[in-house]
Structure formats: structure tokens, C-alpha cells
C-alpha positions as CSV (number, residue, x, y, z in Angstrom):
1,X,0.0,0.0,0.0
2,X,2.5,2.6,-1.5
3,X,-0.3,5.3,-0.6
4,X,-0.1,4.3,3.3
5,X,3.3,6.5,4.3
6,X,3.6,5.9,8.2
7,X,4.7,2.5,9.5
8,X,1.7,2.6,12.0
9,X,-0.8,3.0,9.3
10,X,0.9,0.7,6.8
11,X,1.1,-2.3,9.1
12,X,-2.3,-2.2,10.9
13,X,-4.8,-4.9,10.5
14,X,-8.0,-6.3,12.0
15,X,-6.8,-9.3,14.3
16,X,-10.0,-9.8,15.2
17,X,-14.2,-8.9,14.8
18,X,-17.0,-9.9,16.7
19,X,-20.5,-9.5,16.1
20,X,-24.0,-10.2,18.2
21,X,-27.3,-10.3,16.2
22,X,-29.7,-8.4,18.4
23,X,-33.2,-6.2,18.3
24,X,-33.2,-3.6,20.7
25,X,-35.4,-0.7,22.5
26,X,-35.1,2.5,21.4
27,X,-32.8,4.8,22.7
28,X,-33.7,8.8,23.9
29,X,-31.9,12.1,24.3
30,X,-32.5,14.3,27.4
31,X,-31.8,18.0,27.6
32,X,-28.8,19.3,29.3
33,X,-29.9,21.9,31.4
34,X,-27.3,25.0,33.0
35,X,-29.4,26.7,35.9
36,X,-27.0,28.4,38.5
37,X,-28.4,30.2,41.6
38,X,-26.6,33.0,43.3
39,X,-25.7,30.8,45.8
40,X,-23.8,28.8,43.3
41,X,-22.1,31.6,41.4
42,X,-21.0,33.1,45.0
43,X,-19.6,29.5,45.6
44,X,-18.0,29.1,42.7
45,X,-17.0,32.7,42.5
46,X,-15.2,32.2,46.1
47,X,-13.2,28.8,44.5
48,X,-11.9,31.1,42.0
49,X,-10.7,33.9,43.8
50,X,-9.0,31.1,45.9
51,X,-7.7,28.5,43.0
52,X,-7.6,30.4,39.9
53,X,-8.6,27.8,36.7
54,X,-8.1,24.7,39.2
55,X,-12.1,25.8,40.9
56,X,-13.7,24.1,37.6
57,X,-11.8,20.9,38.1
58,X,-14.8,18.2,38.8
59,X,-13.2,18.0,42.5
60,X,-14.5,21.5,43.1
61,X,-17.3,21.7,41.0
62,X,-18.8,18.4,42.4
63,X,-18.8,19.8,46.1
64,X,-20.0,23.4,45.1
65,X,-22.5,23.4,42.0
66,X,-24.1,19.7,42.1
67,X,-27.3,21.0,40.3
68,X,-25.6,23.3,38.2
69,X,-26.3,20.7,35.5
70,X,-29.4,18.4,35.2
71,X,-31.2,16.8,32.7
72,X,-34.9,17.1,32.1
73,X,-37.2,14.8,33.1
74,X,-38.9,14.3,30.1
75,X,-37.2,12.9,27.4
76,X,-36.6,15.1,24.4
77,X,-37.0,12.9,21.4
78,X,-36.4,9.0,20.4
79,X,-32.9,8.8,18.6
80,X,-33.2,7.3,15.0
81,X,-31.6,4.5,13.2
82,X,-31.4,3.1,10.1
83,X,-35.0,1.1,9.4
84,X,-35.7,1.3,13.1
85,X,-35.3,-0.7,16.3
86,X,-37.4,-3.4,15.8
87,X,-34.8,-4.2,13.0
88,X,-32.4,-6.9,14.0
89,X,-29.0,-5.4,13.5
90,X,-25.4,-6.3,14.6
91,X,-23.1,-4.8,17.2
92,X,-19.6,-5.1,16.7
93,X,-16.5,-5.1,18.6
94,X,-13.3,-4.7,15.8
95,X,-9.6,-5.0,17.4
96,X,-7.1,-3.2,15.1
97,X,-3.4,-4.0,15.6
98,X,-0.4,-2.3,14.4
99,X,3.3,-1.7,15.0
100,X,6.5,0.8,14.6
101,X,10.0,0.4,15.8
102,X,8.7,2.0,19.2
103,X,5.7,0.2,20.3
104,X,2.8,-2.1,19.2
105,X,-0.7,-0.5,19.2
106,X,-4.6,-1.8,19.3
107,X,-7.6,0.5,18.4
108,X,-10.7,-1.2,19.7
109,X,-13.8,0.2,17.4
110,X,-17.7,-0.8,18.7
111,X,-20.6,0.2,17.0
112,X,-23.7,-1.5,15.4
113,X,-24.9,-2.0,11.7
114,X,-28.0,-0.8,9.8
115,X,-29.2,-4.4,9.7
116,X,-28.6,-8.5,10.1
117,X,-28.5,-10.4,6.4
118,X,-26.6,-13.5,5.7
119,X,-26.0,-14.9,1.9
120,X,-26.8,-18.4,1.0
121,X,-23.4,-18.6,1.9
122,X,-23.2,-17.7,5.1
123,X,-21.6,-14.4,4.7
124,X,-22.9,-10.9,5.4
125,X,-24.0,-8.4,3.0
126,X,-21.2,-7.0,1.6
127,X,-23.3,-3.4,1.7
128,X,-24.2,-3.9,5.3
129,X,-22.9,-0.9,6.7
130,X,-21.6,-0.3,9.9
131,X,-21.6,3.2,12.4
132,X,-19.4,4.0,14.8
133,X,-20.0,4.9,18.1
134,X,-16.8,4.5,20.1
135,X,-13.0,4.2,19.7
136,X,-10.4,3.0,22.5
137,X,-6.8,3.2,21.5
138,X,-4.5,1.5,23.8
139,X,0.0,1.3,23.0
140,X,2.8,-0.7,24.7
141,X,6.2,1.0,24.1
142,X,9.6,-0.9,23.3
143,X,12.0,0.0,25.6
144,X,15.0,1.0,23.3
145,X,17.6,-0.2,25.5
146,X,16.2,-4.1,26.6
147,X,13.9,-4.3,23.7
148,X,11.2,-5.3,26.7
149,X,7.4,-4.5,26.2
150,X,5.6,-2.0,28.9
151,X,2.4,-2.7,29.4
152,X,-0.7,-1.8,27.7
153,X,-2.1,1.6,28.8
154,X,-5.0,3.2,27.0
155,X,-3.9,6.2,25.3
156,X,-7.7,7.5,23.7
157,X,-11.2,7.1,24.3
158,X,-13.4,8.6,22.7
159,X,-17.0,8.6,21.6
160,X,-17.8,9.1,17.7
161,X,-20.7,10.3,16.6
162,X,-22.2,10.8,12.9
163,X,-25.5,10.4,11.2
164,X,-26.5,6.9,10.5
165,X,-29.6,8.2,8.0
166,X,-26.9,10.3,6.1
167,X,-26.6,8.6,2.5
168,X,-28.7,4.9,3.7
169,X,-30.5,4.0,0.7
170,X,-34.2,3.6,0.5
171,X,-35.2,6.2,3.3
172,X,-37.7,8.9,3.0
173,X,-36.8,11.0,6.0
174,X,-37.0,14.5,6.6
175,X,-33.4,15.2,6.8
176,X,-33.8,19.1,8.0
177,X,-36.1,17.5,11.2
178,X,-33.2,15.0,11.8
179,X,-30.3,17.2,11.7
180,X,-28.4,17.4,15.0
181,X,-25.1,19.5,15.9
182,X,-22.6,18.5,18.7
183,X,-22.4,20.0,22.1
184,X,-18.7,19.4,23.2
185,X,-16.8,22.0,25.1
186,X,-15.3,23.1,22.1
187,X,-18.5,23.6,20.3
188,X,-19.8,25.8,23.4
189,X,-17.1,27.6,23.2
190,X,-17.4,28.8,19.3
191,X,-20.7,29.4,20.0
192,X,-19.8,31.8,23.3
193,X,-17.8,33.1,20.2
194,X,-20.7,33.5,18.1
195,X,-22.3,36.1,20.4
196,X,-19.7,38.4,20.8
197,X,-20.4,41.8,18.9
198,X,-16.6,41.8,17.9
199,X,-16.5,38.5,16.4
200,X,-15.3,38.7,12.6
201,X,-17.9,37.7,10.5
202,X,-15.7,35.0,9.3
203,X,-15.7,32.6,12.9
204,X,-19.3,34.1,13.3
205,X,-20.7,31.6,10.4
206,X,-20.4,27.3,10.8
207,X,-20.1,27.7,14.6
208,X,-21.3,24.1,15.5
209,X,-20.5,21.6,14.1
210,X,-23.3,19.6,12.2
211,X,-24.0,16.1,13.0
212,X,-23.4,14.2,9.5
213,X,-22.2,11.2,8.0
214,X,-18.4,12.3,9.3
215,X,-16.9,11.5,12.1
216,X,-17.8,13.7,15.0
217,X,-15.3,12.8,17.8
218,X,-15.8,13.5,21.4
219,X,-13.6,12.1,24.8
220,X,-15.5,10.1,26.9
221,X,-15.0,12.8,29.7
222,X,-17.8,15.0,27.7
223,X,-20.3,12.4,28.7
224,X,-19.6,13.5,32.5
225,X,-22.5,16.7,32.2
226,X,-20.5,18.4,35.3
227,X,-16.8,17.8,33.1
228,X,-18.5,19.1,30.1
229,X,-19.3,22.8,31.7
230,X,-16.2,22.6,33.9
231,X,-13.9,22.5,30.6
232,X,-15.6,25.3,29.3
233,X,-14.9,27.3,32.3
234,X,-11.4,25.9,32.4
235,X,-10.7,26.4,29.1
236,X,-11.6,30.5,28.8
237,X,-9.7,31.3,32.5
238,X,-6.8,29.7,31.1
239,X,-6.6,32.4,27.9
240,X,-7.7,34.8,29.9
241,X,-4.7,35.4,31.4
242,X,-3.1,35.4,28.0
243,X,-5.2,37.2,25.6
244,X,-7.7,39.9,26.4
245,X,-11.3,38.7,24.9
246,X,-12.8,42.0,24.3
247,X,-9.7,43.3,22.3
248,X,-9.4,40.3,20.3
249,X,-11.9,38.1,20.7
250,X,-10.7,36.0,17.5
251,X,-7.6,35.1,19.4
252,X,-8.9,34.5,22.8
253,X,-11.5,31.9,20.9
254,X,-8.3,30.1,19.0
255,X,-6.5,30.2,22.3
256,X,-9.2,29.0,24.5
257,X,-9.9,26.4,21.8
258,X,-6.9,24.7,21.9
259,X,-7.1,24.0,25.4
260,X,-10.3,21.9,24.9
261,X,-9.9,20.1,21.1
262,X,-7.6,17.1,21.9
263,X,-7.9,14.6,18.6
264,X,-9.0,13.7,15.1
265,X,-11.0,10.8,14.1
266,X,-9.2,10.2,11.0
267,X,-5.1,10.9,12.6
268,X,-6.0,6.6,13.7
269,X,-4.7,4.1,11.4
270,X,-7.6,2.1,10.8
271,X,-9.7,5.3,9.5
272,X,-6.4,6.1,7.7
273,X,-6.9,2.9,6.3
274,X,-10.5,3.6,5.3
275,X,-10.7,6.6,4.1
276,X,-8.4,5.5,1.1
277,X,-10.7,3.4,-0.3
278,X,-14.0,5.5,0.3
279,X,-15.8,8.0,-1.7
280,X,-16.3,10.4,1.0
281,X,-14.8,11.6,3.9
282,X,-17.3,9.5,6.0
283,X,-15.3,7.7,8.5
284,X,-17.9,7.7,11.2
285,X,-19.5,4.7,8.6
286,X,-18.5,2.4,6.4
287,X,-19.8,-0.6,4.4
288,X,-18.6,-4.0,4.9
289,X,-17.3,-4.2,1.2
290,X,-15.2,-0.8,1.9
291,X,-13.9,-2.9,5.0
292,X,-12.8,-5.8,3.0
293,X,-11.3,-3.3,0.7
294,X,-8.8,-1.3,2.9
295,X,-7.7,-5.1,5.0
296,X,-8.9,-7.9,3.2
297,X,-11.4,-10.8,3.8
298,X,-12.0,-10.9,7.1
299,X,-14.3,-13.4,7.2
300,X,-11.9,-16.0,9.2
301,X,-11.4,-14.0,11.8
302,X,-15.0,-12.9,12.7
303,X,-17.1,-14.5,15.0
304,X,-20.8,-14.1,14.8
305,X,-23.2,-14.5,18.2
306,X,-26.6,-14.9,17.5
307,X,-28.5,-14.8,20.4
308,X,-26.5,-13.0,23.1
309,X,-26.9,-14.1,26.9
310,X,-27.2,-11.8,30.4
311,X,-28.4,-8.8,28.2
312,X,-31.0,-6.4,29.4
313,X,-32.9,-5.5,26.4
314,X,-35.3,-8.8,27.1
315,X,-36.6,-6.9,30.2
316,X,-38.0,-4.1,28.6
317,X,-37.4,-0.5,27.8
318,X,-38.3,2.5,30.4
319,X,-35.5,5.0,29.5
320,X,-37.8,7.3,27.9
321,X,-39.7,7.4,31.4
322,X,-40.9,10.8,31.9
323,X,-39.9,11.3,35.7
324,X,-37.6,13.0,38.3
325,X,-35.7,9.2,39.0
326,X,-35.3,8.5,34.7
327,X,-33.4,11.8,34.7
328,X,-31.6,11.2,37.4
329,X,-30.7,7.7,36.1
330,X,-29.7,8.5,32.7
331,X,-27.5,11.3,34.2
332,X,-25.9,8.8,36.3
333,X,-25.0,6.6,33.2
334,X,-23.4,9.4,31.1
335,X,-21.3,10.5,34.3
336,X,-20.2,6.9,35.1
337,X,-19.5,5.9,31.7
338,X,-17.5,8.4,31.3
339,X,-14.8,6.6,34.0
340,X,-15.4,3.0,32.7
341,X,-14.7,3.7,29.3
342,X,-11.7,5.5,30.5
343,X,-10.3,2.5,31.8
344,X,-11.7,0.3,29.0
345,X,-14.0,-1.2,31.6
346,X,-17.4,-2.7,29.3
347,X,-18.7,-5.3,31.7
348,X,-19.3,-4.2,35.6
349,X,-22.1,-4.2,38.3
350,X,-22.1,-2.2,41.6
351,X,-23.9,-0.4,43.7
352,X,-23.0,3.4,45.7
353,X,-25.9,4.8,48.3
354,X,-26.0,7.2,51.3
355,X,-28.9,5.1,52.5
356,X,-26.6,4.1,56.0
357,X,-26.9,4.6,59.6
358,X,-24.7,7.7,59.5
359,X,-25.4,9.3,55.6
360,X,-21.7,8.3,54.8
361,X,-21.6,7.1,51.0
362,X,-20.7,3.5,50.9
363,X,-20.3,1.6,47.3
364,X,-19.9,-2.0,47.1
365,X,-18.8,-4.3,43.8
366,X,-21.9,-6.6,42.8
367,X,-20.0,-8.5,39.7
368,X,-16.3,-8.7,38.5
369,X,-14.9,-5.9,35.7
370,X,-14.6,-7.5,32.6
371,X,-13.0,-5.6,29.8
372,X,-12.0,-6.3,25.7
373,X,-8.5,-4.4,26.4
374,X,-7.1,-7.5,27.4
375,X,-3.6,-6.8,29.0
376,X,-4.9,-4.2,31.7
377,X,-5.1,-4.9,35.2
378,X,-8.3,-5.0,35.2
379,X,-9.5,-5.3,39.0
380,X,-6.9,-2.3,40.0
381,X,-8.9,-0.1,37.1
382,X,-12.1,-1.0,38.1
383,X,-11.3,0.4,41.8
384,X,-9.6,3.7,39.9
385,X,-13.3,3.7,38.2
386,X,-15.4,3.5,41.3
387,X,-13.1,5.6,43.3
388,X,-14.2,8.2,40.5
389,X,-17.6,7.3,40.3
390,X,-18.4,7.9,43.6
391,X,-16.6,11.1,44.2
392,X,-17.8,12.7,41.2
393,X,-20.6,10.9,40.0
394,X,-22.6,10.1,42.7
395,X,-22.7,13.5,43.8
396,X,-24.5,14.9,40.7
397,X,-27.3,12.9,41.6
398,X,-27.8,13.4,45.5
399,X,-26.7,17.0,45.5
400,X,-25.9,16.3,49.1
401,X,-29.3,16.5,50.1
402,X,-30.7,13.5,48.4
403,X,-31.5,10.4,50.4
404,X,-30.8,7.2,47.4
405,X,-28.9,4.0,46.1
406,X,-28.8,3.6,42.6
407,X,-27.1,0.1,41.3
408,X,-25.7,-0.1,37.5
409,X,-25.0,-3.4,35.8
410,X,-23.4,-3.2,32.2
411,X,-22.9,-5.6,29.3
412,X,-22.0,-4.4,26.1
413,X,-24.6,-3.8,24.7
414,X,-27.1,-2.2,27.4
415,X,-27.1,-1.0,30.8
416,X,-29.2,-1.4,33.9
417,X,-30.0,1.2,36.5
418,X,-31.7,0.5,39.6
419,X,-32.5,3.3,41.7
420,X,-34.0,4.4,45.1
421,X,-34.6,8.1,45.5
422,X,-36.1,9.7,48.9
423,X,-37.8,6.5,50.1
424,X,-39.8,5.8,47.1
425,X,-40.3,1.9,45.4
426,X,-37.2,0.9,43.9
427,X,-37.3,1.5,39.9
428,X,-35.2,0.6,36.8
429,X,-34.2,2.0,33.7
430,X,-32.9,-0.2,30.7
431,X,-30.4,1.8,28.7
432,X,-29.4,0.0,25.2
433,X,-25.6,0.5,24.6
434,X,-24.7,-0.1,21.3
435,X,-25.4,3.2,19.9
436,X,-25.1,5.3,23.2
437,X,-22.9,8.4,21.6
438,X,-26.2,8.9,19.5
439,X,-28.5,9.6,23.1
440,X,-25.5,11.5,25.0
441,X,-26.7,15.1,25.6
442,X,-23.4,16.6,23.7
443,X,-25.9,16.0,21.0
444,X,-28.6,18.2,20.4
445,X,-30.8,20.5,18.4
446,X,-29.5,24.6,17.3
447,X,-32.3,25.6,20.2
448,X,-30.8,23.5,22.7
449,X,-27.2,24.7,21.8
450,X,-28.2,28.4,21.9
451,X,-29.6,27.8,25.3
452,X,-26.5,26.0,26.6
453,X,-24.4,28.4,25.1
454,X,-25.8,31.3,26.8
455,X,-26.1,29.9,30.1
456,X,-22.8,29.0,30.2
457,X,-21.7,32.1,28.5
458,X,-23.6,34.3,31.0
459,X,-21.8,32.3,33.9
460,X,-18.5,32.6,32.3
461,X,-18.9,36.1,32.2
462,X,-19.8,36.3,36.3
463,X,-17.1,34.2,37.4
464,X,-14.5,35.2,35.1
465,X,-15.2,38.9,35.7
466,X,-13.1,39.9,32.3
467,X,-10.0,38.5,33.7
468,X,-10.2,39.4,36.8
469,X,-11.0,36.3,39.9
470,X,-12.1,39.1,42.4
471,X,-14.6,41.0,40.7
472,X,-17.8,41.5,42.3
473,X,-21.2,40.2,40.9
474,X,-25.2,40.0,42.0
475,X,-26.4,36.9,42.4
476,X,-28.1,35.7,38.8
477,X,-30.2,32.9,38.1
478,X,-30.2,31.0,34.5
């Protein structure tokens, strides 16, 4: 492949691809909601007078502004796929490995397909086509001097979200209902951008960026709602000190910009790989033919499951539940996802609550960490994971003044959330995974951008004071 330049890119191949035939429930989007009190800016104000930039790390911003961010209780809409959920369709796990004189690398790619058909031979569709949804990039180095391999250690995660009605055949949709731009910090940002008076007209137009058939890629920390804002926060105190917004606003964006964008979709070898032999720039999709085009057959090395075991789709769907506990519940997911994928953790059940003789928060493990990374220790991650997940995520929920458990078992492909809130009947909350970038509230529609985007502008504004930490503000409510 005298097109392929890099060593990295030129040597990488699938090593292995495993696919589970499976209907499932429909997903749904909540709304990310900003509402500070003037009890929380005055809070928050005080951590920044005291710690600079470091008072929007989640430590702080878990212990001051719980409810800055919620999610509505009502679902906003049902996330669409490709001929619907009752369609049997594939998820796929596809290990990528590759090779340079410094290391060997693995990308681990999941996602689902637009549907389930075998040929009389037993082979799939070669125009199946399959959408991304997340990417895990892990490396062990060569040490130059005794030529012994370190470790694996993931290097990238990150969740990928694109379109999956852009360019399917055969669908009469109304594409202007279904179009969707991303949320990320970066994307509130340009839009904080947007409504400055001194903006050049230039940066002022294609502010967000518009869900498509592309790759749109986001860390798995974004899916943390509390990270999400905090970044943001981060992000413009940083440049503040550098570059003066309101003299050149331009600058201050780019600056404040590069503290947030981390990665590109297409720098990994397997979408280098891909986007060779495609006729777009699509990497968030692909077709199976396109597949066998950039590796070769594959077909030895895939293993096909056709009725997967210990799911949690077979129970039933509730997570477009309009209530209080289903907000809660999904918010809880996004937030601890955010950790496991992290640490490459896919299969994990446990349980955190304040429901004890003395409030303390006490989490317990409920079923062992099971992960497709398979050189990580996995137990001493899983602990790194909870350790997180109840310092930071936890908290969102209770806002220190809620009395609940809430238990969460995952498989890969769905998730199960059992939660008691302020003495009411236990409930649960079935969350299909396979396509779970396509529900996380870093998507969303212009409205719900613009609202974001001026909530957190407006709180920006207060707590950043122009540059200055100990400025004095009224109390304001969003």
C-alpha cells in the first residue's frame, strides 16, 4: 500500500471482529440543562478567587454546584436508526493491531450496523454498513535499551458520533427534522464566540459543528454533564490570562480552543486505512465491502453471536420514562460511563448509596470488571473507576441533600440502573448501549445549543469577571 506512508498505518490490520445479532429498545436524548443560583455563582465565585482555573476541576465543581447541570425529566426525542429498532441489526466489537520500531498499538472500534442479512453462503451483506460509536486506542512502548514491552495503557477514548440516516439508501426522511449539531466544550465555546459583537464575520458563520455522515469525535469525559461545563470554564480562565477577549476576541477563541480540542477521528490508522478506499470523507461509517477493501477478507477471523446471553434488552425499555428518578438515572449513566470507558471497563455491576446509619456514602462491587482491552489490570482499574464514580458521579445525583442508592450493571450492549430516591419503590431504567454516543446530551438540536451556550456564556462572564477572579457580581439565576 504505496499510498499508506507511516509504519503505524501501513502495518495495521484487524486481528480480530465480533458480532452479536440483536433487536433492541429505542434509545432517547434528554436536555442538558445549566441553571445556576446565586448561591452557586457566589460559591464558585469564592473557588476562583481562591484557585484560579483549578475551581472548575470536577473535585471543586462536584462539592459546590451539584445542580448546576441536570437533565430534564422528560425525554426530548427517540434517537433514529437506520429502518428502526425493531430491525435486527449487529453490534460489533473490531480490534485493530499495528506496529513501529517503538511500540505495538490496538484500536478497539464498537458500534452497530443498519441491519442483520446473511447470503446463501453464510456471509454478510457486503453493503451492510456499519456506524461508529466509540473508539479505544491503547500502545505498549519498546523499551529501546532491553527491547522489553511495557504494558498496555489506553492512550484514547473517545466517543464518535455521525449520522447513521446520512446517504442509507431507500429512506424517506425529513433530513432538515433529523439534523443534529454537537455539544462538546469546544463547540460551546465557538458558540460563546458567536455572540460576541466583535467576532469577525468569518468565525461568526459554521459555529457548530453539524452532526453528518463524518466523524464527529468527542472524549468520553464530555459524557460527564458536570466535566462538560467545567472544561468550558477551564478552558476560557486559562486564555484569559493570556489574551484579552474583548480586544481580540478571534484570538482569545483560538486560544481558548486549543485548550479543549484534543484529537481527530481520521489521525488513527484504521480510518487512515479507510478513508483510502472510500468515496467520501465518511469515517464515522463504512460498508462491509469498503472494509474488505482497505484489510482484506476478514471473514476468518470474525465470530458471529446470534442470540447473546445476560443482556437487558429482554426486560423491557423505560428509559424514555418521563420522571424525576429517569433523569436522574440517565444522568448517572453518562457521568459513570465516562470513567469506565476510561479505563476500557465494558462489563461491571455495583452499587453506591448514602442510604446508611450515619449518611456516609458507601459503594460495594456486585459482579467482576470485565474488559476487551485484554492486557490491563483489570481489577486495580475498576477500583480507579469507582473511586471516580463515587466522588464525582454520585454526587450529581444526590446533590448532598438527596437520600438514594442507585445500582448499575453493564454488558456491552445495554445497561441497567436501579434506583431508590427519597424512600420511594425501587425503579429501573434499561439503557441500550450499542449506539449510546447517538443519546449522549453533547448532541442536540441549534435551540438547545443556543440555550446552553448562553447559560454558560452568561456564567463565564460572572465568574471570570473579564480576567479578573475578584470582581464582584449580583447573584443571577439561569
Amino acid at each position: 500500500m504505496e499510498y499508506l506512508q507511516d509504519d503505524v498505518t501501513r502495518n495495521a490490520k484487524i486481528v480480530h471482529m465480533e458480532l452479536m445479532a440483536l433487536k433492541s429498545n429505542p434509545m432517547y436524548r434528554r436536555q442538558q440543562i445549566v441553571r445556576a443560583t446565586g448561591g452557586m455563582v457566589n460559591g464558585m465565585e469564592r473557588d476562583y478567587a481562591q484557585y484560579g482555573k483549578t475551581a472548575f476541576s470536577n473535585e471543586l465543581m462536584t462539592k459546590v454546584a451539584p445542580e448546576l447541570v441536570r437533565y430534564s425529566s422528560a425525554p426530548t426525542e427517540e434517537v433514529m436508526v437506520p429502518y428502526g429498532w425493531a430491525t435486527e441489526r449487529l453490534s460489533f466489537d473490531i480490534v485493530v493491531e499495528s506496529g513501529d520500531a517503538h511500540g505495538v498499538y490496538r484500536t478497539i472500534v464498537k458500534g452497530f450496523t443498519d441491519k442483520f442479512e446473511m447470503s446463501y453462503t453464510n456471509r454478510l451483506d457486503d453493503k451492510t454498513m456499519f456506524f461508529v460509536d466509540s473508539v479505544i486506542n491503547t500502545a505498549r512502548s519498546i523499551d529501546p535499551l532491553t527491547n522489553a514491552m511495557s504494558p498496555e495503557r489506553i492512550v484514547s477514548a473517545y466517543s464518535v458520533m455521525s449520522d447513521p440516516l446520512t446517504g442509507v439508501q431507500g429512506l424517506h426522511l425529513d433530513m432538515e427534522r433529523m439534523q443534529h449539531v454537537s455539544i462538546r466544550p469546544e463547540d460551546i465555546i465557538m458558540g460563546i464566540a458567536a455572540q460576541s459583537a466583535n467576532l469577525t464575520e468569518g468565525l461568526a458563520h459554521g459555529v457548530l459543528h453539524n452532526i453528518t455522515g463524518n466523524a464527529t469525535p468527542a472524549k468520553v469525559k464530555d459524557l460527564n454533564p458536570m466535566n462538560n461545563v467545567g472544561e468550558v470554564l477551564t478552558s476560557i480562565s486559562t486564555q484569559m490570562t493570556d489574551v484579552d477577549f474583548m480586544t481580540d476576541p478571534t484570538n482569545g477563541v483560538m486560544g481558548a480552543l486549543s485548550h479543549s480540542v484534543e484529537y481527530k477521528v481520521d489521525d488513527q490508522p484504521f480510518f487512515k486505512r479507510l478513508s483510502h478506499v472510500m468515496y467520501s470523507a465518511r469515517v464515522g461509517q463504512f460498508s462491509l465491502s469498503e472494509l474488505y477493501q482497505a484489510f482484506g477478507d476478514i471473514s476468518h477471523i470474525t465470530t458471529l453471536i446470534q442470540r447473546p446471553d445476560g443482556v437487558f434488552h429482554m426486560d423491557g425499555d423505560s428509559s424514555g420514562t418521563v420522571s424525576v428518578e429517569a433523569g436522574l438515572a440517565n444522568m448517572f449513566l453518562d457521568a459513570s460511563l465516562s470513567y469506565l470507558r476510561k479505563y476500557g471497563i465494558i462489563d461491571i455491576g455495583f452499587t453506591i448509596t448514602n442510604l446508611t446509619l450515619d449518611g456516609s456514602v458507601q459503594s460495594m462491587l456486585i459482579s467482576a470488571p470485565g474488559s476487551n482491552v485484554e492486557a490491563l489490570n483489570i481489577s486495580t482499574l475498576a477500583n480507579r473507576a469507582m473511586e471516580e464514580i463515587e466522588a464525582f458521579a454520585f454526587p450529581l445525583i444526590t446533590s448532598n441533600k438527596y437520600a438514594l442508592s442507585v445500582t448499575l450493571n453493564t454488558t456491552k450492549t445495554d445497561a441497567l440502573i436501579s434506583i431508590e430516591f427519597e424512600g420511594r419503590p425501587m425503579e429501573q431504567f434499561s439503557f441500550p448501549l450499542l449506539a449510546y454516543s447517538l443519546s449522549a446530551p453533547i448532541i442536540g438540536t441549534t435551540q438547545e445549543s443556543d440555550s446552553l451556550v448562553t447559560a454558560v456564556s452568561g456564567l463565564s462572564d460572572l465568574l471570570t469577571s473579564q480576567g479578573d477572579p475578584h470582581g464582584q457580581h449580583q447573584q443571577v439565576i439561569y
